[in-house]
C-alpha positions, 0 to 999 in steps of 0.5 A: 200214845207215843211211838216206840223206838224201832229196835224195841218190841212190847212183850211180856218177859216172863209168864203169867200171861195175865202180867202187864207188859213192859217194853223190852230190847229185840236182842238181849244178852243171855241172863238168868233170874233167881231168888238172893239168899243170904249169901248173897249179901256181900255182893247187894251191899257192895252194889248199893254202896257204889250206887248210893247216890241212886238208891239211898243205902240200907244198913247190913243189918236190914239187908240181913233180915230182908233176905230172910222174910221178903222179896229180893231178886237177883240177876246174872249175866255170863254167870256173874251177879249183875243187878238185883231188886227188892222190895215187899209185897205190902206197904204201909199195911195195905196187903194189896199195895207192894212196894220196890224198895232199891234196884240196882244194876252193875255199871257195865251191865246197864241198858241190856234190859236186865232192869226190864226183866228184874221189874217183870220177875219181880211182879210175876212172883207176887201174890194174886192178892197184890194188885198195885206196885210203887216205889219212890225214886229222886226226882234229878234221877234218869231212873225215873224215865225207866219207871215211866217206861215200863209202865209206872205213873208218878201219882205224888211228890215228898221232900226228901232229906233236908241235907241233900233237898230232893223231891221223892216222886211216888210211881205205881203200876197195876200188877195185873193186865187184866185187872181194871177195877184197882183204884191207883193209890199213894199214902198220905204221909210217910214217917221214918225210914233213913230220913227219920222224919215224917213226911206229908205226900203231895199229889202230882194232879191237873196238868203238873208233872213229876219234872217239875218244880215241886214246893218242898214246903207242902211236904215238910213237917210243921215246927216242932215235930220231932224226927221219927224212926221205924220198929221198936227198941222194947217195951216199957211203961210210959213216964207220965211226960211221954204220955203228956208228948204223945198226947200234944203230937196227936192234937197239934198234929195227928187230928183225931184219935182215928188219925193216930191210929191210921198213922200209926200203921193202921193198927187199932187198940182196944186201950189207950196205953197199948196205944201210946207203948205203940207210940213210943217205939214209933216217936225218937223216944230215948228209952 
């Protein structure tokens, strides 16, 4: 285990006690923690858009919705919004994995431990029934010194945009201290999201780390797969074409039936059309 620098100390933040430590700066400028309201929009939207190089950006219209139903913190310093985080406590349908989705901190507020204590509120507000956090972070970021800092480990890699040509390292944590029995995971795939693309998630094993090289071409679909988006834009009957397209994905690219159903969000159908109207909100479909 590596040396920690002699003006840090390794203690909890923030209780409960069952919460895995992170490492923490002696002296710390005086902050507070709360939850963001929707009033708190203009200042996170400004934020991400002077940061989008790191953070990716996220519509106004999502930022709107997630400040309603999900898990968003914000920091203060001296009284002013400094920095926030926000993420789920699910992902990919799996109650017991949350994920971060941005966390951002003003530029004069950087490296006075307000991440550190953002990240620790941040799991001590999870349910009991949470036991992993990961998130994805660009691999040239120095972001990902401070994942590995407070405890996170990259477990796998994904291209990321074919514009920008990144590589997307995956890292995750155990929430809780005590907790030995949870088994570290990483999704198979991911679909969707601002890259609008599907993705295969390559694991970081043997001696690999997430500093290097990564071959984007694991990770990119197979030719002819058409780009992805996430939710819905309403129900409809299904053009015997769509059921034709649907049905070629799955055989060429999905494997199985049970392999839809599982990238499809694990969600199970007890018919074949409510399968495919699922299917179409999924896929770049034009209604």
């Amino acid at each position: 285990m590596a040396e920690c620098p002699t003006d840090t100390v390794i203690l909890p933040i923030v209780t409960p006690e069952r919460l895995l430590p992170c490492v923490l700066p002696v002296i710390t400028p005086a902050f507070e923690i709360r939850s963001a309201t929707i009033d708190d929009l203009t200042f996170i939207d400004s934020l991400q858009r002077k940061h989008t190089q790191q953070v990716g950006f996220l519509p106004t219209a999502w930022l709107q919705k997630i400040l309603t139903k999900d898990f968003v913190d914000l920091a203060f310093e001296n009284g002013q919004p400094a920095a926030y985080l926000l993420g789920k406590s699910h992902y990919q349908s799996r109650q017991h994995v949350g994920i971060i989705y941005q966390a951002c901190v003003e530029y004069d507020a950087q490296r006075r431990a307000i991440g550190t204590a953002l990240v620790t509120h941040y799991l001590a507000r999870m349910p009991q029934t949470t036991k992993l956090i990961g998130l994805w972070c660009a691999q040239d970021l120095e972001a990902n010194y401070f994942w590995e800092a407070v405890g996170f480990r990259p477990l796998a890699y994904r291209a990321g945009s074919r514009k920008k040509e990144r590589v997307h390292i995956y890292w995750q944590r155990r929430v809780w201290a005590d907790d030995q029995a949870t088994h570290l995971w990483f999704p198979d795939r991911t679909w969707g999201g601002a890259m609008r693309e599907n993705r295969t998630v390559i694991p970081i094993a043997g001696g690999d780390t997430w500093t290097s090289e990564k071959d984007l071409a694991l990770s990119l679909p197979a030719e002819g797969l058409p780009p992805m988006i996430p939710g819905s834009r309403g129900s409809r009957k299904l053009t015997a074409r769509e059921r034709q397209d649907l049905e070629r994905l799955r055989r060429e690219f999905l494997g199985p039936p049970e392999g839809f159903i599982r990238v499809l969000g694990g969600k199970s159908f007890a018919k074949i059309s409510d399968l495919l109207l699922y299917g179409r909100s999924i896929y770049n479909r034009s209604p």
